[in-house]
N, C-alpha and C positions, 0 to 999 in steps of 0.2 A: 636449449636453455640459454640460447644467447640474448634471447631477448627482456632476462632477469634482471640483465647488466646494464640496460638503456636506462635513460632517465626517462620517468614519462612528462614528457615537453606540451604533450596537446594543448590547445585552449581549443575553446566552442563550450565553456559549459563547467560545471563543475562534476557535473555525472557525465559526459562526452570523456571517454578516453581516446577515442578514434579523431578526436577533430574536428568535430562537426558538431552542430549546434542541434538540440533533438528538443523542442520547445513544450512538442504533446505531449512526449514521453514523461519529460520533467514533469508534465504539469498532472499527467495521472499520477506519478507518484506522486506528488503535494499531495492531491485529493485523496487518492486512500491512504497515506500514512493518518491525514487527520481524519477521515470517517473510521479508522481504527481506534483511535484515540480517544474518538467521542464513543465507540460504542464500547468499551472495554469501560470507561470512566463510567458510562451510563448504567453498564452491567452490574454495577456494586448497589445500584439502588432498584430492590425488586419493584419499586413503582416505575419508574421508569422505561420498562423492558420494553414499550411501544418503542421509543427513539433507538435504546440500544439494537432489537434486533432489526429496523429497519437500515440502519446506520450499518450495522455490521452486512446485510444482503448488500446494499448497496457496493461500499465496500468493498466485494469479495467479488462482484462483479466488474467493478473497473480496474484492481488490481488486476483481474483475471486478463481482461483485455492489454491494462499496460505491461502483461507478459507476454503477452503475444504481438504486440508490435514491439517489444523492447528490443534495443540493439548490444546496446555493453554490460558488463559482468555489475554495474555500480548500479546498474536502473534497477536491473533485476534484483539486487540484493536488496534494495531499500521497497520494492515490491513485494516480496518475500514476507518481510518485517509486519509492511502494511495489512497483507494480506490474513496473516497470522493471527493479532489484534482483532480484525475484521470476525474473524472464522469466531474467535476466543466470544467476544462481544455477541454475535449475533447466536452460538449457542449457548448461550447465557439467559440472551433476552430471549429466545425460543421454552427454555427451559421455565421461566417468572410468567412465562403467559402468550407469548404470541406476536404474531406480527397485527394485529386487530387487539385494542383493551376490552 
């Protein structure tokens, strides 16, 4: 538990705790935080449910990936987030009709 007591000092990143600058990483999570965003938002209007549930697949698929290259506990949590949104959105718009109107 010693390591509770450090301060964390790293730079590289605001999601880098290790130090080191993770640009993809960052940049899938950007991408599926807001393709959750849009398909959750989308999902409240049953016209809509082409974008929401294309938006939320997409989504859930590059979350999926930026968990599996992710490196620190900050990428994956805001992946998590994104990923969640995605899932919520795309069965939502599955539910109003489809990935095809």
């Amino acid at each position: 538990m010693a390591q509770t007591m450090r301060p964390n000092t790293a730079g590289g990143g605001l999601l880098a705790t290790d130090g080191k600058p993770h640009p993809l990483q960052d940049t899938l999570l950007a991408v599926t935080l807001a393709l959750g965003l849009t398909a959750v938002i989308a999902a409240w209007f049953p016209s809509m449910h082409v974008l929401s549930s294309w938006a939320g697949l997409v989504g859930i698929l590059t979350g999926a990936y930026g968990q599996w290259i992710s490196e620190t506990t900050r990428e994956r949590f805001g992946l998590i987030i994104g990923l969640g949104a995605s899932a919520v959105g795309f069965g939502l718009g599955i539910a109003w009709g489809g990935l095809i109107g």
